[in-house]
C-alpha positions as CSV (number, residue, x, y, z in Angstrom):
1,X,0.0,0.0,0.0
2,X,1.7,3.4,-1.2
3,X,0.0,6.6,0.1
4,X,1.5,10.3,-1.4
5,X,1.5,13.4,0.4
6,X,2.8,16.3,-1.4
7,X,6.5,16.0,0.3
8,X,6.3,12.4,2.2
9,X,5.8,9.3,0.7
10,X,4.3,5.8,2.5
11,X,4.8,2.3,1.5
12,X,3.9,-0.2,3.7
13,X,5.1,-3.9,2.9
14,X,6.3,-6.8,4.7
15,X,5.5,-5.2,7.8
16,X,7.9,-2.7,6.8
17,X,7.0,0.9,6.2
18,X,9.1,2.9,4.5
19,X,8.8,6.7,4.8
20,X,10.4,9.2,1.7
21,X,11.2,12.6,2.0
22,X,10.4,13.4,-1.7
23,X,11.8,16.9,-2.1
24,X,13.8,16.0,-4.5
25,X,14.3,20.0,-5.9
26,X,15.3,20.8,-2.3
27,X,17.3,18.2,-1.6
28,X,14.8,17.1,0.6
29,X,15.4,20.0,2.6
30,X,13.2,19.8,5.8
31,X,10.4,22.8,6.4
32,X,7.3,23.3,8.4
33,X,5.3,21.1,5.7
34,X,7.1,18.7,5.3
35,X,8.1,17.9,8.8
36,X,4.0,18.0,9.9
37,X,3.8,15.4,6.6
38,X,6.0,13.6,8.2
39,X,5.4,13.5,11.8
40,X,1.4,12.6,9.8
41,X,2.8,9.7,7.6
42,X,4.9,8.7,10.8
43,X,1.6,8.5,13.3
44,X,0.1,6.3,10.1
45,X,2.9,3.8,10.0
46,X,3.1,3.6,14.1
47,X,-0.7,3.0,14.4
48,X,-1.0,0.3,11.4
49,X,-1.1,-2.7,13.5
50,X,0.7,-5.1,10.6
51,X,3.5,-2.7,10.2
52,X,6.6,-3.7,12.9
53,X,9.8,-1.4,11.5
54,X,9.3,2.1,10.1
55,X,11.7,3.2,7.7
56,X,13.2,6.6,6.8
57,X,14.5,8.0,3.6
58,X,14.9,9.9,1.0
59,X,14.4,10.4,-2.8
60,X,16.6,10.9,-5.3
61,X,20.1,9.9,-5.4
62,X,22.1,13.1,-4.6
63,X,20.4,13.4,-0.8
64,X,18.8,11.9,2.1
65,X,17.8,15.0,4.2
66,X,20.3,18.2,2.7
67,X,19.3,20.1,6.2
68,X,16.7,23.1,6.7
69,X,15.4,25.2,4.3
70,X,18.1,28.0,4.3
71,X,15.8,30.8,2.9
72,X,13.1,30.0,5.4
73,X,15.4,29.8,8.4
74,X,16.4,33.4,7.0
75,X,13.2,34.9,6.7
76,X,12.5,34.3,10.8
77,X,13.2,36.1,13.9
78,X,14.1,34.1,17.7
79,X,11.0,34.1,19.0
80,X,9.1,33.1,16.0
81,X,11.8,30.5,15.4
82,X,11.4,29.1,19.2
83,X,7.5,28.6,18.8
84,X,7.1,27.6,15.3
85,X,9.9,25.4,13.2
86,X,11.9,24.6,16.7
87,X,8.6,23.1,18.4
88,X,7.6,21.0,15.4
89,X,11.2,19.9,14.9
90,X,11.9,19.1,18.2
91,X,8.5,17.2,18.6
92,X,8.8,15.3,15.2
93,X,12.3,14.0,15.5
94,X,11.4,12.9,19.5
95,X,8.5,11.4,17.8
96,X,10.8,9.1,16.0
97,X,13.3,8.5,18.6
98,X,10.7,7.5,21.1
99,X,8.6,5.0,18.9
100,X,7.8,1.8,20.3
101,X,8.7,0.4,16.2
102,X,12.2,0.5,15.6
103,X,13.0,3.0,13.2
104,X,15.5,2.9,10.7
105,X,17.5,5.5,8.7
106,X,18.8,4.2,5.0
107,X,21.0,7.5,3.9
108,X,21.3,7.4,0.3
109,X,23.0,10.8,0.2
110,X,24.0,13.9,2.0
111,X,22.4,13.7,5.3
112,X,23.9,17.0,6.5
113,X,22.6,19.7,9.5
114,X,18.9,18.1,9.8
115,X,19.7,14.8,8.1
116,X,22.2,14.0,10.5
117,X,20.0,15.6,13.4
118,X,17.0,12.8,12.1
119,X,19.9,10.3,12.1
120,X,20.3,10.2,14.8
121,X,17.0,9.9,16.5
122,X,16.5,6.5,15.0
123,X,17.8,2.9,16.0
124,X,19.3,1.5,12.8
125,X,21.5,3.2,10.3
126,X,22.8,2.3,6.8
127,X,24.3,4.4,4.5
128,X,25.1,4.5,1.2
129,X,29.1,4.4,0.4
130,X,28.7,8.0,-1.3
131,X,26.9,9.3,1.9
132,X,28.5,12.7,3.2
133,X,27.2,13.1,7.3
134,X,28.1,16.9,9.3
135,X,26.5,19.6,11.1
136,X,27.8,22.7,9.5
137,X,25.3,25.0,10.6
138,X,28.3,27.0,12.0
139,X,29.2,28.2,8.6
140,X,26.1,29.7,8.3
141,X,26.4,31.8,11.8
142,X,24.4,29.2,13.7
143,X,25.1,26.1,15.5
144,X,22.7,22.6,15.4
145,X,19.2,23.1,17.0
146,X,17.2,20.4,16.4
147,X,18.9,18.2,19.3
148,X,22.6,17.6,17.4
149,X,24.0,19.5,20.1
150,X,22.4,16.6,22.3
151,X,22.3,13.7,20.7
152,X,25.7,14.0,18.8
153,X,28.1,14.3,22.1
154,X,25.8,11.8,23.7
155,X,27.0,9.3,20.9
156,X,30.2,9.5,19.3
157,X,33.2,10.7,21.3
158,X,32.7,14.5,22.7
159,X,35.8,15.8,21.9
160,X,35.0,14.6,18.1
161,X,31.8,15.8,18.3
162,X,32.9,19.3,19.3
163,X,35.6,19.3,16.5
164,X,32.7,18.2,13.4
165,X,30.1,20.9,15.2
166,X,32.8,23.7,15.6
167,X,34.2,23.5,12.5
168,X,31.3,22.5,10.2
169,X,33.3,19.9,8.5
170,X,31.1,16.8,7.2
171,X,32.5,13.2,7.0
172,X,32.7,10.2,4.8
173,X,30.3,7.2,5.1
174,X,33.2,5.4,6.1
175,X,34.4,7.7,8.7
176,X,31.0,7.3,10.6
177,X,31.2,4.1,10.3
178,X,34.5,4.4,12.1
179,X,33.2,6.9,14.9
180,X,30.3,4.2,15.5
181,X,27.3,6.9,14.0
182,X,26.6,4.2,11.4
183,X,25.9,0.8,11.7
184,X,26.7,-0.3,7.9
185,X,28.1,1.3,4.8
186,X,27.8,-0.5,1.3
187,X,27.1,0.4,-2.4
188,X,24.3,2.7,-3.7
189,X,22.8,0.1,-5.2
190,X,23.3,-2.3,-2.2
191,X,21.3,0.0,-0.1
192,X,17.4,-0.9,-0.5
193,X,18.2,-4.5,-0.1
194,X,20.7,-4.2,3.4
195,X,18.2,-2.2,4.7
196,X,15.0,-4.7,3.7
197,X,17.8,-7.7,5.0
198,X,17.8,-5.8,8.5
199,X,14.4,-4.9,8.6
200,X,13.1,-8.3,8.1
201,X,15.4,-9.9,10.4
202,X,13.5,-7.6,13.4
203,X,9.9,-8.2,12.0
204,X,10.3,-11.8,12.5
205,X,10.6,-10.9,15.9
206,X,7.7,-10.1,18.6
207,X,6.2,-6.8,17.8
208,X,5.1,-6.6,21.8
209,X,8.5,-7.2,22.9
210,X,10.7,-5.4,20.9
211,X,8.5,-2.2,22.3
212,X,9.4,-3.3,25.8
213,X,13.0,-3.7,24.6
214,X,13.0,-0.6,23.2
215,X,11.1,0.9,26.6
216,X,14.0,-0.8,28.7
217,X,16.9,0.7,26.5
218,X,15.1,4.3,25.6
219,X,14.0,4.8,29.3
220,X,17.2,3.5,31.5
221,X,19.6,5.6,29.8
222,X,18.7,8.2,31.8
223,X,18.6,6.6,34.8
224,X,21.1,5.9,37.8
225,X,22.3,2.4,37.0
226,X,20.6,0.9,39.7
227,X,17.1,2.4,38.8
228,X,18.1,1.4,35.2
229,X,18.0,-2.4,36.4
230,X,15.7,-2.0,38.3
231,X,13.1,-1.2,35.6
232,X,14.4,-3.9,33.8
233,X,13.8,-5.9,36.2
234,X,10.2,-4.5,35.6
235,X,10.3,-4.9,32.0
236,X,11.7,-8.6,31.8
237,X,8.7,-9.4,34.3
238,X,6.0,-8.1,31.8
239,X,7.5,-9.9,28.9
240,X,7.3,-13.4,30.8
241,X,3.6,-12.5,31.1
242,X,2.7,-12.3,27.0
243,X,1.9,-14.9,25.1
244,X,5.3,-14.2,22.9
245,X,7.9,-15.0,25.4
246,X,6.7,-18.4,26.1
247,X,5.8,-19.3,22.3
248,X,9.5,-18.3,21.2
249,X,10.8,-20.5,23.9
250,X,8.3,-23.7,22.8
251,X,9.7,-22.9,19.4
252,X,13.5,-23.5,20.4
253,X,12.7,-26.5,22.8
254,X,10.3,-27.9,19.5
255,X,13.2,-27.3,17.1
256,X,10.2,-24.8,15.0
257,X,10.4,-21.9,14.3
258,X,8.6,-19.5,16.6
259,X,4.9,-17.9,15.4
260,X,5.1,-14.3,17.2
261,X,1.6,-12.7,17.3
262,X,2.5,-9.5,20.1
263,X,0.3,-10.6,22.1
């Protein structure tokens, strides 16, 4: 089933759904728009009960997400910044970070200011070999504000992270790979495919508990570590209560593979 907005594009498949910024002119450049298309075609994909891993890229070859509209960021002052394009933003792109379906980025291009920002926000990410990665608002007299200045230090080594944000300077596919922002590089044409490969691999899996999986991880991060075990402690309890946990471990002892339902 394919459904077109005017900037976003669903297809959902295999229990896969896979979500296109389709800006193509703009190098799927992110504004107002399209970010409410997508945090629309995002709600769509979450609440379809057959779909288990949402998936987020973009079209054309030359780009994934090119960043922010330049001309619009221009055009607007701090205040009307703070309550209009920095409150959807921020809300979309926790929207994706937060879901209880794995999402997963497949960067087939520049993913530079807000296509890094949207990177990393999701669970899974494979890029394509010709992939250039950066936040080089700085250039531009600004600095990342749609939770890079966040989410970057949190996940590749600070002091690297302050070097690529103070200097604007974007990096190879392989050099994210290297720093541990990506979890697979391979060919253009490679791309589609290892990202369908992965995404398969989790919707074989139980729908119910790789939310509570994601619950335990997303959650306990920002705990104390004792907290953190303690609620998954909580979390391991409610899995041993669904139907899942006990099928997938008939399965193994029945040599079978397991029938997960989420239930």
């Amino acid at each position: 089933m394919t459904t077109l907005r005017q900037n976003i594009l669903l297809d959902v498949r295999d229990h896969q759904a896979w979500l296109t910024i389709n800006r193509p002119s703009t190098l799927n450049a992110l504004d107002i728009p399209t970010l409410l298309e997508l945090e629309s075609a995002f709600d769509e994909a979450h609440q379809n009960a057959d779909v288990r891993v949402i998936v987020l890229t973009g079209a054309g070859d030359r780009a994934f997400i090119a960043g922010g509209d330049i001309a619009d960021l221009d055009s607007r002052q701090g205040l009307a910044h703070y309550q209009e394009f920095a409150e959807v933003i921020h809300r979309v792109f926790r929207r994706i970070e937060t879901s209880d379906k794995p999402p997963i980025c497949a960067v087939n291009g520049w993913a530079l200011g807000g296509g890094t920002e949207i990177l990393l926000c999701t669970d899974v990410r494979v890029v394509s070999e010709k992939a250039r990665l950066g936040l080089p608002e700085i250039t531009l007299g600004l600095f990342p504000g749609a939770g890079g200045t966040q989410r970057f230090i949190r996940q590749i080594p600070p002091c690297r992270a302050k070097e690529l944000m103070y200097t604007g300077d974007q990096i190879t596919a392989a050099e994210a790979l290297s720093l541990g922002l990506v979890n697979h590089v391979v060919p253009a044409d490679q791309l589609v495919a290892k990202v369908s490969e992965i995404a398969a691999k989790i919707t074989q899996k139980s729908p119910l508990v790789l939310k509570l999986l994601k619950r335990s991880m997303s959650n306990g991060i920002d705990m104390p570590m004792p907290s953190a075990l303690a609620y998954e402690q909580a979390m391991i309890g409610l899995v041993l209560d669904s139907k899942d946990s006990h099928e997938g471990c008939q399965a193994f002892l029945g040599k079978r593979a397991a029938n997960f339902k989420g239930e």
